[in-house]
N, C-alpha and C positions, 0 to 999 in steps of 0.2 A: 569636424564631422558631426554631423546631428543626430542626436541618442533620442531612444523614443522609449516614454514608460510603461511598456505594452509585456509583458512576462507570458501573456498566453503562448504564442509559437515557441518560445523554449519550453513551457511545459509539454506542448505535443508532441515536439520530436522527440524531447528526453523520452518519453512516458512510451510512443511508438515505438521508439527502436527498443525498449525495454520488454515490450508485451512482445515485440518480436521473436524475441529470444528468447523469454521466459519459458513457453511451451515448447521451444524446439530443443533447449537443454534438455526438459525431464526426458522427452524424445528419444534425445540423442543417448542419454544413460540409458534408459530402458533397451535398444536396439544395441548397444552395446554388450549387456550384462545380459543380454539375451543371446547374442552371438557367444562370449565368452560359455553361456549353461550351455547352449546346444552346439555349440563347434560346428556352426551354418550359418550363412547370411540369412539376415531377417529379407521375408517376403513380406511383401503389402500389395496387394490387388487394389483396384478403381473402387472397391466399394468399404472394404474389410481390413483391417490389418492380419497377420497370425494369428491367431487366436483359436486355440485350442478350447472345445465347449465341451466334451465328452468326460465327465469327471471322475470316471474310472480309467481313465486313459492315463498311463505314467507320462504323458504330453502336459496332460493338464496339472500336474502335482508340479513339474517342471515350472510350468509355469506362473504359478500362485507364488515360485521361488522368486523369481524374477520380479514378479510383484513387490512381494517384502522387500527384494535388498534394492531394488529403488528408490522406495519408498524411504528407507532408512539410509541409504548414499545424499539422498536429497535436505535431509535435516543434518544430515553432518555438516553439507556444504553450505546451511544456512546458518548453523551455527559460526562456521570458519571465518563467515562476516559479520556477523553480528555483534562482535564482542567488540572491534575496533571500530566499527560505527557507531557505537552508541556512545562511546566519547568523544570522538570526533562531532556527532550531530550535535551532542550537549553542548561543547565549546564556541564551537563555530556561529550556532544557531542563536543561542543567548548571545554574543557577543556582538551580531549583527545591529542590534541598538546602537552600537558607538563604533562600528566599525562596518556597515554597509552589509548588502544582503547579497552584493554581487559573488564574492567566495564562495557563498551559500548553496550559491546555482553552477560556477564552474568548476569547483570543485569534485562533487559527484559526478558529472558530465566526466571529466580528465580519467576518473575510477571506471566509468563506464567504459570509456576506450581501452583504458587497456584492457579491461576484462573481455571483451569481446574480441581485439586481437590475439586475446591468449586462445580463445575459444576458436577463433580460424587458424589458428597455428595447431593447434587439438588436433580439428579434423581434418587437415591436409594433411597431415604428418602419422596422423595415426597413432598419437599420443597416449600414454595411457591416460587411466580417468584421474589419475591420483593429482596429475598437474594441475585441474580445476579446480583443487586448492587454493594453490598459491593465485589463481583469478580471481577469486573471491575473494580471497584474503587483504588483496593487494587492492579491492575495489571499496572494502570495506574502510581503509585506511583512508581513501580520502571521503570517506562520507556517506557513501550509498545514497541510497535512493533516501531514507529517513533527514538525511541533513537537507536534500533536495525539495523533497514536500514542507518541513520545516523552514526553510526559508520563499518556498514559494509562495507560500500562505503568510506569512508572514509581511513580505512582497503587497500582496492582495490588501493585507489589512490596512498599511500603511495609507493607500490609495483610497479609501472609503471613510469617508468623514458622517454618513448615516449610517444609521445599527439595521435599516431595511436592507439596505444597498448591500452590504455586507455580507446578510444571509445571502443573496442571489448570488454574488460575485463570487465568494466561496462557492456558492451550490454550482457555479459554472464552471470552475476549475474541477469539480469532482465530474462535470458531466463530458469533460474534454476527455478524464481518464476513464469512464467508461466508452465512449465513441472512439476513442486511441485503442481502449483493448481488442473492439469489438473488430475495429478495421484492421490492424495490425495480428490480433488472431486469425483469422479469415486470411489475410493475406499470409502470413506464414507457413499454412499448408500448401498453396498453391507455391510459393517462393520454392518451397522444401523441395518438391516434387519434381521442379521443375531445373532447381538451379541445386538442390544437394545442399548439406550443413554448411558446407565451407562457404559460397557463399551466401548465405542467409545469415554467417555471421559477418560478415565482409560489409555487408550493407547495414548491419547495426551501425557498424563502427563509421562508416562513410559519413553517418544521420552524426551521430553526435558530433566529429569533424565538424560539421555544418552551424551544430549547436554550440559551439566552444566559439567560433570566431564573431556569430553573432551576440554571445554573452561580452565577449571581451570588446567589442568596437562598437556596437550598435544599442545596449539597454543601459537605461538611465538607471542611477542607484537612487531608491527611495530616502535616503541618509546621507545627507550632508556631511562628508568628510576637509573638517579645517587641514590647514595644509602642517600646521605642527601636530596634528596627527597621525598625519600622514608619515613624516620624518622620524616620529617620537618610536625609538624600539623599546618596545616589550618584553619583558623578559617572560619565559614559558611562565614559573611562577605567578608573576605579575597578573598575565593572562587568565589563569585556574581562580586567581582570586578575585579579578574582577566578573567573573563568570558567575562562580557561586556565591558573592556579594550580591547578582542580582539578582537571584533565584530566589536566596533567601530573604533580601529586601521584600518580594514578593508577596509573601506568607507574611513576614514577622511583622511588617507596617501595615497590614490589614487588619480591616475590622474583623471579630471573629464570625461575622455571618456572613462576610465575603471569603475567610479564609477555611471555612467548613464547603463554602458552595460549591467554591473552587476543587477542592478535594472529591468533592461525592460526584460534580463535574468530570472528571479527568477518570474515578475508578467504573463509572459507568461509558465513559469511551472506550476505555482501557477493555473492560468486560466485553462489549460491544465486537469491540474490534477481534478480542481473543477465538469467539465463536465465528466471526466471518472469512476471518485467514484461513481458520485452522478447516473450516466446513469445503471451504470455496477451492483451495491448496488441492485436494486431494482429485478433483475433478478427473483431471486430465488421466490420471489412476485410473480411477474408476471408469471410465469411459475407452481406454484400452481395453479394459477386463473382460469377458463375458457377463453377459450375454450379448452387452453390446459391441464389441471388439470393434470400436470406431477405428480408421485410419488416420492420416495428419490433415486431409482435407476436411474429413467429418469433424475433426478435434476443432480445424479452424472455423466451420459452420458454427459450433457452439460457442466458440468465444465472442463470434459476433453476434451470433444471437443475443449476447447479455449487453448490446448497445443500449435494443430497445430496455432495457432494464435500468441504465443509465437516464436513455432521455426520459422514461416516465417516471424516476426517481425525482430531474430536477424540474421537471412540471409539478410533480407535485408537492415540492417546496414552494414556487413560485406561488401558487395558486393556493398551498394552504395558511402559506405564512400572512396571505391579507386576510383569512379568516379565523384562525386559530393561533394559539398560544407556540411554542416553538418547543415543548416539552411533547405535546400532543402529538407533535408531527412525530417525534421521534418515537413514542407508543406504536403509531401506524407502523414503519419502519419495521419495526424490532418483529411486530406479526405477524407483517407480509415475508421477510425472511425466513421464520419458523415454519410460514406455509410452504413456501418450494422446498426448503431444505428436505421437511417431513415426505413431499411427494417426492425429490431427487432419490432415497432410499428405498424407496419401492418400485423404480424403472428400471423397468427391464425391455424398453423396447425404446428405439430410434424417437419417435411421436410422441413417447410419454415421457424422453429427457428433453428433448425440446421446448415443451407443454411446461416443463418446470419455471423457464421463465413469464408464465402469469401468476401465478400466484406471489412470484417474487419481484412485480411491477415496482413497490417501494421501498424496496430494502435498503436501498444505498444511503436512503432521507435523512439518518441519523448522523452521518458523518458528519455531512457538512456544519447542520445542527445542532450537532454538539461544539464543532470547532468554533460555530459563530458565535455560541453561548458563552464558550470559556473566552474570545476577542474583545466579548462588550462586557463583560464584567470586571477587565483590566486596564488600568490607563496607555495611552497611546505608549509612553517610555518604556513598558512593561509589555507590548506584545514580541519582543525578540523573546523574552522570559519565557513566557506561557506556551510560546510554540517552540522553545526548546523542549521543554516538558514532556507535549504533543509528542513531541517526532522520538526523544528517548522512549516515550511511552509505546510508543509505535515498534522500535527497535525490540525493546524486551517483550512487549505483548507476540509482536508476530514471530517472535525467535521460538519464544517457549509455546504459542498454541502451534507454529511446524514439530516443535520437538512433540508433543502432546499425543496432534492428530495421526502424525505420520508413525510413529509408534502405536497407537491403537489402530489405526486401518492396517498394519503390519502382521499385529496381531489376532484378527476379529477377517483378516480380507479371506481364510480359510472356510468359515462358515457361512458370514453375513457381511458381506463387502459394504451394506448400508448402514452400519451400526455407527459408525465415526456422523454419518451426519444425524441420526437419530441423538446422537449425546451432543452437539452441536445445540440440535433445538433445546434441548433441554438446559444448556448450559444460560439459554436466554432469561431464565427465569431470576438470574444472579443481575442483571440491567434492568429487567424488567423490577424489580424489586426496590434496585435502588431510586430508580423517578416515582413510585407508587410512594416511598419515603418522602419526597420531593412533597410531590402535593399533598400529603397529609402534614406538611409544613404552612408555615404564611410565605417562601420562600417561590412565588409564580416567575411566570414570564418576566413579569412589568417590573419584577425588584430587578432584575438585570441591570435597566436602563437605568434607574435610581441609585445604584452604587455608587457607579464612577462618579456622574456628577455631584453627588455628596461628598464623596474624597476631593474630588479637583476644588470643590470652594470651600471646602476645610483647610487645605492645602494655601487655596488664594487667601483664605483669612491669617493663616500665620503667618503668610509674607508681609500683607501690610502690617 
């Protein structure tokens, strides 16, 4: 059977049936724990959800309840996974060097299905909420989503032999998941509406199905596995220590300007990242809330709205990286983000949360960005490493800015429901601070490309 090295369609479906589900869960809790407060079926009209505006009304106090304890239901359940993905993404991810990246990608995929059948056994059955625990839990074990981007990217890298080609091709993967959120949000309201929780989650799980057989028969593995590799068992042990062997090789056989770059690299992704989960998370909150008490249709308008935010994120990679440095871009990035966030906390009206995504046209620019910066500054042996790194980084950032954000909009959604992304922007000045470090160094763009091959022909001279 002929295998094709193409990893884009597994990233979409995965990423699709993920953004599917993603807003129809907090959904599903919210209408829940709204049922449980008020002992009634939640109403939703064609235009409105429930929502109570009147704030002298014991309706509305009710409901700011309901606010909170979703909001804090949702950081437990992100906790519940987070703990066993982030060593599962560490092992698996790193080890991908010598062990193939295809685990990498079916793995999560397997986590995914069962977590979405737990999720249609939920809501047919009428399950309590406590059971979506153990969905997470058990989604987390094989990997989640962090071991899934970590190996996807990883995938990516392999396949790109120029440090241009690289930024784009990354920057294309980020813009499948923005274009995957935008369609897959939009589509989930109407799915919801029309077909009810159980199936919308019925149809996650069908997507991965799909994705699972074409991982397993149809995608080439970037890594050549010898066949007494293949035979040779490992013991758990064995395993841990060739993991963190290479981690550490990583840092410790580096020069110290590549092992400083690399660090200040990863804590301004890391930062980056911390304020966009935690900013971007609470959305679907806030946009329940009053004044705008959007329903699951309106929820789905705005998720797609943040396509275009996606495609004019990876145009303007495209287009800046033949002009500018790749630090630079990510400067833009980091401002355009701070501007919508700043406007997202002052809309109180349909037109002016919509309107959020112009000012936030480049916010996404940094990811890719960054992940390309930290690829070319590592030898080709050494990108399972770095995007281990990545994706644990990704695991504890996004774990602790949910626990963060969803605890301050818990507590702050009584007075000033916009205060979480107000500290969002503000939290930018911690990245922003670190690249202002950056170029008040000799440390630009172009020493990137100068690293590796100074190591690889240091390397080549010790061999002969």
């Amino acid at each position: 059977m002929r295998k094709f090295f193409f990893v884009e369609p597994v990233i979409f479906v995965y990423m699709f049936a993920s953004y599917l589900t993603s807003p129809v869960v907090q959904q599903f809790i919210y209408r829940r724990l709204w049922e449980e407060e008020y002992n009634s079926t939640f109403i939703s009209s064609s235009n409105t959800s429930s929502c109570e505006q009147n704030k002298s009304s014991p309706a509305y106090i009710k409901q700011k309840g309901v606010q909170e304890k979703t909001s804090l239901f949702n950081m437990q359940l992100d906790l519940t996974a987070a703990v066993p993905s982030l060593v599962v993404a560490f092992i698996i991810v790193a080890n991908g060097d010598r062990q193939g990246r295809k685990r990498s990608l079916v793995l999560p995929s397997v986590g995914a299905l069962i977590a979405d059948i737990f999720q249609t056994l939920i809501s047919y059955f009428s399950l309590p909420l406590s059971v979506l625990f153990a969905a997470t839990f058990i989604s987390g074990l094989f990997g989640s989503m962090a071991t899934f981007l970590g190996g996807g990217f990883a995938y990516i890298a392999d396949l790109c032999h120029d440090e241009k080609q690289k930024t784009t091709r990354i920057a294309v993967v980020d813009l499948i998941f923005g274009v995957v959120s935008g369609l897959a949000g939009l589509s989930s309201g109407y799915i919801l509406r029309e077909m009810g929780f159980t199936w919308t989650f019925g149809t996650a799980s069908l997507l991965h199905v799909v994705n699972i057989i074409y991982i397993i028969f149809f995608l080439e593995d970037t890594v050549s596995i010898s066949e007494s590799q293949q035979q040779a068992q490992v013991s758990f042990k064995e395993l841990l220590k060739e993991t963190f062997s290479g981690v550490y090789m990583l840092f410790k056989t580096a020069p110290s300007k590549k092992r400083i770059l690399i660090i200040v690299l990863l804590f301004t992704f890391m930062t980056y990242l911390f304020t966009v989960f935690g900013g971007s998370s609470l959305f679907t909150l806030y946009e329940l809330n009053e004044p705008l008490c959007w329903n699951e249709v309106y929820i789905g308008y705005g998720a797609a709205a943040f396509t275009s935010v996606s495609l004019t994120s990876f145009l303007g990679v495209y287009f800046f990286s033949k002009c500018l440095k790749d630090i630079y871009i990510v400067f833009i990035g980091i401002f355009s983000y701070v501007g919508g966030i700043v406007m997202a906390a002052f809309a109180k009206t349909t037109l002016l949360m919509f309107l959020v995504r112009v000012p936030s046209l480049f916010c996404l620019m940094p990811v890719p960005v960054l992940r390309s910066m930290l690829s070319k500054v590592v030898l080709p042996s050494e990108q399972g490493a770095v995007f281990a790194c990545i994706a644990c980084l990704e695991v504890v950032t996004g774990t602790i800015s949910l626990l963060v954000f969803n605890v301050l909009y818990a507590a702050t959604v009584a007075w000033f429901s916009g205060f979480s992304f107000l500290f969002s922007a503000g939290f930018c000045l911690i990245p922003l601070g670190a690249l202002c470090w950056l170029l008040c160094t000799s440390w630009n763009g172009e020493d990137l490309a100068l690293l590796v091959p100074d190591e690889v022909s240091s390397i080549d001279s010790v061999d002969s």
